[in-house]
N, C-alpha and C positions, 0 to 999 in steps of 0.2 A: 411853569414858567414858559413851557413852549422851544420856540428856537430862536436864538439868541446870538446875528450875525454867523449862523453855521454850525454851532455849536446844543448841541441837546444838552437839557437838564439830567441831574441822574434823577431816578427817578423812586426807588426804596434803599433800606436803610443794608440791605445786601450788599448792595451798591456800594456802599462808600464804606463797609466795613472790610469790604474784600482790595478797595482803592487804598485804607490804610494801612491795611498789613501786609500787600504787594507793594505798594508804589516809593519810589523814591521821594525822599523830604526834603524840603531847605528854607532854613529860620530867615527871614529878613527883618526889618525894625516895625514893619507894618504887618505884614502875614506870615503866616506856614505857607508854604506853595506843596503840592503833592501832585508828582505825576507819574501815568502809570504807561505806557505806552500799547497803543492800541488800535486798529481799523476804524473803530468811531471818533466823533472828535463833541466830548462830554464836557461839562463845565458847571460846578458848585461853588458857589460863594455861602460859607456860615459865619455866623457873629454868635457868639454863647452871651450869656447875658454877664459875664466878667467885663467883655466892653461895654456896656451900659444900658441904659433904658431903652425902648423901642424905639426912639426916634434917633439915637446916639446908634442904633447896631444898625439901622435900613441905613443912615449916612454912609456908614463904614461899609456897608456892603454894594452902594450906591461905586463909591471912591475905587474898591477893589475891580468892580464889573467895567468900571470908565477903563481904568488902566492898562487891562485886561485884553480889552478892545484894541486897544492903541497901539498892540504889538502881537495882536492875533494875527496877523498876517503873515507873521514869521515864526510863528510854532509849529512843529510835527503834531499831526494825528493823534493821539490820546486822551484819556483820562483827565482832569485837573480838579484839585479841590483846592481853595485857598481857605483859609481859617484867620479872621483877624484878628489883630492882638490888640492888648488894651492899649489909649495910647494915639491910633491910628488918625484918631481925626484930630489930633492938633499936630499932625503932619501934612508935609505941602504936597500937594498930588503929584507936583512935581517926583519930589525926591520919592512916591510911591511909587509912580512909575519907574524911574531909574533901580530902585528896589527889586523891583518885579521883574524887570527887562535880565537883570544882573543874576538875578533866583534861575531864572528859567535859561541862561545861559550858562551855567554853571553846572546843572543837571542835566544839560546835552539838550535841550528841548527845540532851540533853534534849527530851523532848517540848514 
């Protein structure tokens, strides 16, 4: 995926197994957020196929990466994995943003 407004992909399955069993979680109506804090600044969007067919999980993952963005600016340095839930795209990007701003405030992520 490359780099991604300053953020590197993770890049093996090490990676995000060591980001699940270290990092902090928190449920919203749209995703899991996971963050692990960290000198890099990492960034995973997954969709399992519980949210739906191929073009149903790139949307949801499309939706997660927009939001994501929108208030990268105000996140500390680490890890992030977000995981979507089923559901997500007949949600208004709105209120996924407000989701995700709210997630990642809550877990201390803000600067």
């Amino acid at each position: 995926m490359g780099c991604l407004a300053g953020f590197e992909s993770l890049s093996d399955s090490r990676e995000f197994s060591q980001v699940y069993k270290e990092a902090s979680k928190w449920h919203c109506d749209a995703c899991v957020v996971f963050y692990k804090p960290t000198i890099e600044r990492k960034l995973a969007v997954v969709a399992s196929k519980k949210v739906g067919k191929a073009v149903v999980r790139n949307r949801a993952k499309r939706l997660l990466r927009a939001a994501f963005f929108s208030i990268s600016n105000e996140l500390k340095d680490g890890t992030y994995i977000m995981v979507a839930k089923n559901g997500i795209t007949e949600i208004s990007f709105d209120k996924i943003c407000k989701n995700l701003s709210w997630s990642t405030k809550k877990m201390g992520c803000l600067k």
